[in-house]
C-alpha positions in Angstrom: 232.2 81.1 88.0 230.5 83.9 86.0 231.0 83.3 81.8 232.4 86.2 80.5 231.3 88.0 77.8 233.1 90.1 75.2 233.8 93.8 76.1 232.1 94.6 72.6 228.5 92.5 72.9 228.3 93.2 76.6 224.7 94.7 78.1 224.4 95.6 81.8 222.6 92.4 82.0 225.8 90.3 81.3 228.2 93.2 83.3 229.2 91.8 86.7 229.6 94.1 89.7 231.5 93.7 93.1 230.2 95.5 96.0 232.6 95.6 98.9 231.5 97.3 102.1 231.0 95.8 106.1 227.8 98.1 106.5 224.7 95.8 105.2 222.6 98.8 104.8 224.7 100.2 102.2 225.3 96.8 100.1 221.3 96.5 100.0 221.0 100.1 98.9 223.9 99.6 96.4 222.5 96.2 95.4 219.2 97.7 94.7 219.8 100.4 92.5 222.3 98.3 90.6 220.0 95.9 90.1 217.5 98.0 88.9 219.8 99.5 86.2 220.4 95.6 85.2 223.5 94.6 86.3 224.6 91.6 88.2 225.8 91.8 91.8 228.4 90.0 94.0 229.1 90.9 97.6 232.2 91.4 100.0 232.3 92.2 103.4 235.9 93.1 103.5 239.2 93.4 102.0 239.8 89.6 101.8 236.6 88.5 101.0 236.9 91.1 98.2 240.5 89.5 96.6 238.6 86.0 96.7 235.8 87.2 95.1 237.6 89.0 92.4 239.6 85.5 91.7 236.4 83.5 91.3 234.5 86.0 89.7 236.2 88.1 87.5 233.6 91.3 87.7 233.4 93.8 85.0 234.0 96.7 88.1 234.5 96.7 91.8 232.7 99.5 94.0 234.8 99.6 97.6 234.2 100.7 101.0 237.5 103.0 102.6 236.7 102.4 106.0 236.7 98.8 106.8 238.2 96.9 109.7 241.3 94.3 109.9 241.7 95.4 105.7 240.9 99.4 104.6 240.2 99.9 100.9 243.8 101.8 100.4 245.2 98.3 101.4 242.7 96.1 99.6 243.0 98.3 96.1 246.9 97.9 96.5 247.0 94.1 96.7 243.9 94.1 94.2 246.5 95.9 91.5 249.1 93.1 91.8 246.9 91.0 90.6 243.9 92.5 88.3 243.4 95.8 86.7 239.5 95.5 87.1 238.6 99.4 87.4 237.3 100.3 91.2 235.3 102.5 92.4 236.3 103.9 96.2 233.6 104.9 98.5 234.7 107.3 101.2 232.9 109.4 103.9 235.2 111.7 103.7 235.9 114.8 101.5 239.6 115.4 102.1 241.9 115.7 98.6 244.7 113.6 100.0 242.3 110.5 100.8 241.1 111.0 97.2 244.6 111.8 95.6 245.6 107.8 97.6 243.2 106.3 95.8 244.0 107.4 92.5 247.6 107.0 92.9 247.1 103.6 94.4 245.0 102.8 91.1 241.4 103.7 91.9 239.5 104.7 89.0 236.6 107.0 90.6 235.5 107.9 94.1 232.2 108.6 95.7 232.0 110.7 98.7 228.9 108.9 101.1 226.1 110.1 101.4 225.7 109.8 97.9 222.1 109.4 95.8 221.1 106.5 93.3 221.8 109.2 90.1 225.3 109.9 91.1 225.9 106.2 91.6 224.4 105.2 88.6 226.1 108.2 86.5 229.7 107.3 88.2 229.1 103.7 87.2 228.4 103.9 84.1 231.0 106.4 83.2 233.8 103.9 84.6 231.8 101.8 82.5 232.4 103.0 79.3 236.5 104.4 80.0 237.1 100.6 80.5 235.7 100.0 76.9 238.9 100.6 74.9 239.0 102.6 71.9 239.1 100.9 68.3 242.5 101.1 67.1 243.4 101.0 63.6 244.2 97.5 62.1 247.7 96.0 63.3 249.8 99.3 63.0 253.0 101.0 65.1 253.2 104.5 65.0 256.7 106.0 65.1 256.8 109.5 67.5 260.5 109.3 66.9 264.0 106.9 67.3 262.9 106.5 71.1 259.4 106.1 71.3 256.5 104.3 69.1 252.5 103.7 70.0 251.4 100.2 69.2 247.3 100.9 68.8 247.2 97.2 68.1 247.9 96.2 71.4 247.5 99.3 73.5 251.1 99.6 74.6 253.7 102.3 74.3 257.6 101.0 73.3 259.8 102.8 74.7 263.2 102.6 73.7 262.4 98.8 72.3 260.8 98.0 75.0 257.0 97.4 75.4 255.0 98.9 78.8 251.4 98.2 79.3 248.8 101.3 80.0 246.0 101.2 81.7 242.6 101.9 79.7 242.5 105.9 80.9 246.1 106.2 80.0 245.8 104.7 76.5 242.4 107.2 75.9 244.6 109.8 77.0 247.7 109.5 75.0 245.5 108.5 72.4 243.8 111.8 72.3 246.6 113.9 72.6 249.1 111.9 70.2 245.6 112.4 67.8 246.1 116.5 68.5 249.8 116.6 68.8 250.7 120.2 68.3 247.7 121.9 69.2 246.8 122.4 72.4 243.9 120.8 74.4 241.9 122.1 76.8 241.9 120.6 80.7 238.4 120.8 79.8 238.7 119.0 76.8 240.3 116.1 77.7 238.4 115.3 80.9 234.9 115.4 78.8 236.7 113.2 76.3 238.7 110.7 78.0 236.1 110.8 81.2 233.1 111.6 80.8 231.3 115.3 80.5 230.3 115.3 84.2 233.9 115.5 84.8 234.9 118.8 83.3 235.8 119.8 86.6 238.1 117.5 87.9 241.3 118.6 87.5 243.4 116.4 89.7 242.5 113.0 87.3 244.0 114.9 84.6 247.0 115.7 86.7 247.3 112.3 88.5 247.1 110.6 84.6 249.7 113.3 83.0 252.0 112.6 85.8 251.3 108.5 85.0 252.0 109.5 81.4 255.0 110.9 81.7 256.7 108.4 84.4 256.0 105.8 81.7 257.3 107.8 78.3 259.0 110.8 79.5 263.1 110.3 79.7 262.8 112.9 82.5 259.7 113.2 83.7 260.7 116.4 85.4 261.1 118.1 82.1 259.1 116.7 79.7 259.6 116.4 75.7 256.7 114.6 74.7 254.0 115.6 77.1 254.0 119.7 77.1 251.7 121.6 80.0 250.1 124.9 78.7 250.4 126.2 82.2 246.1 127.6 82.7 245.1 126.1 79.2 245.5 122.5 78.9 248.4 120.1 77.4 250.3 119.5 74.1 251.9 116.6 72.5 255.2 117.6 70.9 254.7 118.3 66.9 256.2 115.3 65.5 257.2 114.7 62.1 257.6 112.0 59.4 255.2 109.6 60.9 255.4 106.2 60.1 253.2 103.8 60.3 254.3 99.9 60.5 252.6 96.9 59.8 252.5 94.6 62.7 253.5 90.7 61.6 251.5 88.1 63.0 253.2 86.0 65.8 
C-alpha cells in the first residue's frame, strides 16, 4: 500500500494517480506523459478492478475511461462516491453535453473529450490537482450568516439549522469565495478562474452544476434561493449579511 503524504508537503513525485481504461494503448500513452510530469501510476482495466485499486491504494486522483464493458465509468464513478471522494477525471469520446452534465452530477470532477494531446492532459491534471488542495482557513472559527445557517472554516462544513453537512473541496472554494464577496456580485467569469482554474473561464455548466449543489445543501428552497442570488447574464451574489460573528471552536 502506497504511504501517504500530507496534502501540504506533497510533490508530483509522492502524488499517486489511477488510470482506468480497457484500451492498452491509451494507459501507455497516459502512463507516459504522467510519468514524465513525475507522478506515480497505478492501472485498471475496468470498473471493478478500479474500486479495488482505489481501496488498496488510496490515489491522490483517478483518470477514467466512459466506455468500458460489463462496468461503464457512469457506473464505476457512482459506486466510487459511496465510498471515496478521490476527485476523477472522465475520459469520453464523445462531445454530447448530457454525457458531460452525468458525470458531473454523478461526482466527476473534470472530463476530457478523446483525442486529446499530452498539454491538455497535463493542464486538466494539474488543475484538479490543485482544487483538491483545500484552502487555508482561519484558526478554529464559526462564522454566523444568520439563526439558520453558520460556515465552520475549521472543518470545511456548512451547519445548517444545527446540523453539520460535509462539502466537497469545489463546493467549499466556492462558497468560500462568495461568502468572502457577499453583497457584490461576482462574475461567472470570476469565479471559474478562481475556484477552477483560468483555463476554465468558459465553462459555464460547472458553475451551474456547483450553484445548483450549493443551494440543495444550504438553500431552504432551493427553488427560490435566499442565500445564493443569480445575477441573471452577470454572475452570483451571496446575500449581504450583517452582524457577523465569529466563534471560537472548543477542542473536543
Amino acid at each position: 500500500m502506497v504511504e501517504k503524504v500530507p496534502s501540504s508537503l506533497q510533490t508530483p513525485k509522492s502524488r499517486l494517480i489511477l488510470v482506468v481504461d480497457d484500451e492498452p494503448r491509451m494507459i501507455r500513452f497516459i502512463r507516459m506523459n504522467l510519468e514524465l510530469e513525475g507522478y506515480q501510476v497505478v492501472e485498471a482495466k475496468n470498473g471493478i478492478q478500479a474500486l479495488e485499486q482505489v481501496r488498496q491504494h488510496l490515489p491522490d486522483l483517478v483518470i477514467m475511461d466512459v466506455m468500458m464493458p460489463e462496468m461503464d465509468g457512469f457506473e464505476t464513478l457512482r459506486m466510487l462516491r459511496e465510498i471515496s471522494t478521490v476527485p476523477v477525471i472522465l475520459l469520453t469520446v464523445k462531445a454530447d453535453e448530457e454525457d458531460r452534465i452525468q458525470g458531473l452530477e454523478l461526482g466527476a470532477d473534470d472530463y476530457i473529450t478523446k483525442p486529446f494531446s499530452p498539454r491538455e492532459l497535463n493542464s486538466r491534471v494539474n488543475a484538479v490537482m490543485r482544487r483538491a488542495e483545500w484552502p487555508a482557513p482561519p484558526p478554529r472559527t464559526i462564522l454566523k450568516i444568520d439563526e439558520r445557517l453558520s460556515v465552520d472554516f475549521n472543518r470545511h462544513q456548512v451547519i445548517v439549522e444545527g446540523e453539520r453537512i460535509d462539502l466537497r473541496p469545489t463546493e467549499y472554494r466556492l462558497l468560500n469565495h462568495l461568502i468572502q464577496n457577499a453583497g457584490w456580485v461576482v462574475p461567472h467569469e470570476t469565479l471559474l478562474a478562481k475556484v477552477w482554474g483560468y483555463e476554465y473561464r468558459d465553462e459555464t455548466h460547472y458553475l451551474r452544476l456547483y450553484i445548483n449543489y450549493l443551494r440543495k445543501k444550504i438553500e431552504q428552497d432551493p427553488s427560490d434561493p435566499q442565500y445564493i442570488l443569480t445575477e441573471r447574464g452577470v454572475g452570483y451574489r451571496f446575500m449581504d449579511f450583517k452582524n457577523r460573528a465569529e466563534v471560537a471552536v472548543g477542542s473536543e
